[in-house]
C-alpha positions in Angstrom: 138.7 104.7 59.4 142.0 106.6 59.0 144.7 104.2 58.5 148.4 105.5 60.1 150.5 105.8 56.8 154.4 106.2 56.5 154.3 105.5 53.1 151.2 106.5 50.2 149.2 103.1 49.8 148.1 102.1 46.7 145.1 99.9 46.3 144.8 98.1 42.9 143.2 95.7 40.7 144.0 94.2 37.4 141.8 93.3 34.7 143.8 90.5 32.0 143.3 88.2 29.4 143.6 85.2 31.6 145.4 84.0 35.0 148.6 82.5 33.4 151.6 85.0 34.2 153.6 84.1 31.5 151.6 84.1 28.6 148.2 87.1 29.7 148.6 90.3 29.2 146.9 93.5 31.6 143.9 94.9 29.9 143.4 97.2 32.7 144.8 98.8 35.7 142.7 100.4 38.3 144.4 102.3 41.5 143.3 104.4 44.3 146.2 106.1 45.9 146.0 107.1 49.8 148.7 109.6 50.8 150.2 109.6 54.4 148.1 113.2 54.9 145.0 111.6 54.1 144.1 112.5 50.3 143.3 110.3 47.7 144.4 110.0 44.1 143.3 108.2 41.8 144.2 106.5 38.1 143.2 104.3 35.2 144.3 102.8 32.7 143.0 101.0 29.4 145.2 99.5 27.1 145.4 97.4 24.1 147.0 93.8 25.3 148.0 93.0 22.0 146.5 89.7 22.1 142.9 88.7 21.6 141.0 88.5 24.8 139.1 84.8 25.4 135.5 85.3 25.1 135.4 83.4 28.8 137.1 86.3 30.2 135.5 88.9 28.4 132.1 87.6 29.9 133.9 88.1 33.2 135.1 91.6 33.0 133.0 92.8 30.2 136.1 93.8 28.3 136.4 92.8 24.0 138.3 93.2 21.2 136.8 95.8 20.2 137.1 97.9 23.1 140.8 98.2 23.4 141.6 97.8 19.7 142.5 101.5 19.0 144.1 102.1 22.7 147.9 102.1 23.1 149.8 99.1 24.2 151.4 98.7 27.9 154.5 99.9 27.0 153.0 103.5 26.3 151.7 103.8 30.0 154.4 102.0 31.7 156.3 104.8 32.7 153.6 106.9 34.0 152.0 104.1 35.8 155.9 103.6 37.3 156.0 106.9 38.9 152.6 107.2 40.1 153.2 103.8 41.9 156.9 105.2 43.2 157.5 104.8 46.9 153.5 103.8 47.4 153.0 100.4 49.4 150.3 97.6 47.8 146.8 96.6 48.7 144.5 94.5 47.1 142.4 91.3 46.5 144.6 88.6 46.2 147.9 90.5 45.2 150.6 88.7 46.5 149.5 85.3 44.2 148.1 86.9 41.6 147.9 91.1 40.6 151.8 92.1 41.6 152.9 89.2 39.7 151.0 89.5 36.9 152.1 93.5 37.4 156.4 92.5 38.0 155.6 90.8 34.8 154.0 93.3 32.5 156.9 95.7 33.6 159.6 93.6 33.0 158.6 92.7 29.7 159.7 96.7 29.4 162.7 96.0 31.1 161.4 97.9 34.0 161.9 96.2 37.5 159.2 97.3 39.1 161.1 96.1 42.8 158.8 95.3 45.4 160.9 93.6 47.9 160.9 96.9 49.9 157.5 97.6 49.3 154.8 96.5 52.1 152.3 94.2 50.3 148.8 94.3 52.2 146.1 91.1 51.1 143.0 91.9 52.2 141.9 88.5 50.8 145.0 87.0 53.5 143.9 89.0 56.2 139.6 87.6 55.2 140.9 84.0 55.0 142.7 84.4 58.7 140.1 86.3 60.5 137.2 84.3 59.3 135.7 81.0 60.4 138.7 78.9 59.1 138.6 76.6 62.5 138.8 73.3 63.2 135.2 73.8 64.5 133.8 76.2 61.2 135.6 73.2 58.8 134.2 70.3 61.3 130.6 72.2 60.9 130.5 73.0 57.0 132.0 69.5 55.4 130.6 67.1 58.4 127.6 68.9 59.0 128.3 68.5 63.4 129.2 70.4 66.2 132.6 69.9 66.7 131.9 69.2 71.1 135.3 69.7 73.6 136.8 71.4 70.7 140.2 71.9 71.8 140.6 68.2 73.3 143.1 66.4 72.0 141.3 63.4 71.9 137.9 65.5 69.9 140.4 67.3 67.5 142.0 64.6 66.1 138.7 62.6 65.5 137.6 66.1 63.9 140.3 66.1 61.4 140.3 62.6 60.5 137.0 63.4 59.8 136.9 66.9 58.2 139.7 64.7 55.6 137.4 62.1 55.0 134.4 64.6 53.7 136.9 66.4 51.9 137.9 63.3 49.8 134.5 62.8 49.0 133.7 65.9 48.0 136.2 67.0 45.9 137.4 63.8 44.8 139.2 64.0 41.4 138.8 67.5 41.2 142.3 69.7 40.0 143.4 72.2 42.9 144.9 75.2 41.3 146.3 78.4 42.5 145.6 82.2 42.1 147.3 82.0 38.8 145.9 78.7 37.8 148.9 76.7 38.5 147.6 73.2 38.4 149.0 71.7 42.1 147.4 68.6 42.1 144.5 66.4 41.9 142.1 65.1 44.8 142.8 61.4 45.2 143.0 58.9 48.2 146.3 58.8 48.3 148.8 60.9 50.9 151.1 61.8 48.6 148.6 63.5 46.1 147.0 65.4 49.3 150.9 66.5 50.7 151.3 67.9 46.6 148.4 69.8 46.9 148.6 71.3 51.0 152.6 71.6 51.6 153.7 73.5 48.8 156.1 76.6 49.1 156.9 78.2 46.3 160.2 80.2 45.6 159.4 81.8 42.3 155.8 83.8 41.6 154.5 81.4 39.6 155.2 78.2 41.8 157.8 76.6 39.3 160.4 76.5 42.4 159.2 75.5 46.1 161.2 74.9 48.7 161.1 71.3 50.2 160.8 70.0 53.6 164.8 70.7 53.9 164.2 74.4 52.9 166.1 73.5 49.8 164.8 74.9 46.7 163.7 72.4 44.3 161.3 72.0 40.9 158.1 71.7 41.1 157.7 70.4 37.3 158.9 68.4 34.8 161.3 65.2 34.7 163.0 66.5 37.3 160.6 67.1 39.7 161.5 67.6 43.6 165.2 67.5 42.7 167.5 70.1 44.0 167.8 73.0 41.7 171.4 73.8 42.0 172.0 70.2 41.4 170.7 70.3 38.1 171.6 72.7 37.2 175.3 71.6 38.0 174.9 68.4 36.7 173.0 69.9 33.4 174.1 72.9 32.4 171.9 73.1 29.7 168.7 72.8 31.6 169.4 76.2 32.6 169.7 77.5 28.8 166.2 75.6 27.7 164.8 77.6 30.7 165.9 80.8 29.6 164.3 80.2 25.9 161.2 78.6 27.0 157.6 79.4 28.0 158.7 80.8 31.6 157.7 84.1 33.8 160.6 86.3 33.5 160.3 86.3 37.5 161.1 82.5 37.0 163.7 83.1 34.4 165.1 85.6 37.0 165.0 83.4 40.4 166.4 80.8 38.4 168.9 82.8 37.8 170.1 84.2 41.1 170.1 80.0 41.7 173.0 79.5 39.4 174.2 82.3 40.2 175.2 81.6 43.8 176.2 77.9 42.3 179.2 80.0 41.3 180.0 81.6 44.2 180.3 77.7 45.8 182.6 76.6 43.2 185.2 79.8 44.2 
């Protein structure tokens, strides 16, 4: 399979010290870079995280201490791994919630802004989770155990869903949903609002700290104030903003929250 490249494509994985953006760190970096004319380059990279990796994850990724403990920090690669990634486009496993921002992260920590809002971001896990049985019908078969028959009806789909809910509930009750980075979004309960926390949220920044509401307003998704408008706050308490800034945050939060107030200022003009 030759794919038809404008641009070089770089496929990559990350191995870390956990899933939390914020506060993990890349152990290593693994890409294999297809150019346009068909050749392939690839690169690794090892480095000391300059934290101590959680037993839990070394038994993932067989990765310890001791392995990385002489090996340079980020920072000494960051450059070269910057301009062997220059112009390339990104594929991967679950990039777009988890490796690029993990990656935007490291490099900004540098004070590198490694931009990818003109690069084209391609998720094969995306593209797996829309092409495979994710039906009605496949759902209908794997948590009822039936055939789902006159799929398609109106009358058999909705008894399907109500149904496909139901099992749900009971299987996963009181289990935590999290995302890619584990991002706690809710809990399973038998209540709507816990199930709309868990299946409508949008996020604005990487690490799901901002969503947008129903209005398409951008709101927070934490704290005491939770689902309110973020330029409102941030009007109303100006040093909301500041505790931000100096706490425990992504630097891509830090920085969408600061393109919010940003544009608060251009209303006030």
């Amino acid at each position: 399979m030759n794919l038809k490249l404008k641009n070089p494509l770089a496929f990559f994985d990350l191995e870390t010290t956990g899933v939390n953006v914020s506060n993990d760190r890349i152990i290593e970096v693994h890409i294999i870079k297809m150019m346009p004319n068909g050749e392939k380059k690839e690169k690794n990279i090892r480095v000391n995280p300059q934290m101590p990796i959680p037993p839990e994850s070394s038994l993932i990724h067989g990765i310890y201490d001791e392995d990385v403990k002489e090996l340079p920090p980020f920072k000494a690669e960051a450059k070269g791994l910057l301009k062997f990634l220059e112009g390339c486009d990104l594929s991967g496993f679950n990039i777009i919630r988890f490796d690029v921002p993990m990656l935007v992260e490291e490099f900004l920590r540098e004070n590198i802004d490694f931009d990818v809002s003109n690069r084209k971001l391609v998720d094969s896990q995306k593209i797996f989770h829309l092409m495979e049985k994710r039906t009605l019908s496949a759902a209908y078969e794997f948590y009822c155990k039936k055939s789902l028959e006159d799929a398609h009806s109106a009358e058999a789909d909705t008894r399907a869903c109500m149904e496909v809910l139901f099992a749900q509930i009971d299987k996963y009750m009181g289990q935590p949903v999290l995302d890619a980075q584990g991002n706690q979004l809710g809990t399973v309960k038998e209540d709507v609002q816990s199930l709309h926390d868990i299946s409508s949220t949008k996020m604005v920044d990487l690490a799901g700290r901002f969503i947008f509401n129903e209005q398409g307003v951008e709101v927070f998704n934490f704290g005491k104030f939770k689902n309110r408008p973020i330029l409102d706050v941030l009007q109303a308490e100006p040093a909301y903003y500041d505790w931000m800034m100096r706490g425990d945050f992504p630097l891509d939060t830090k920085r969408k929250l600061t393109e919010i107030r940003l544009r608060s200022f251009k209303y006030k003009r």
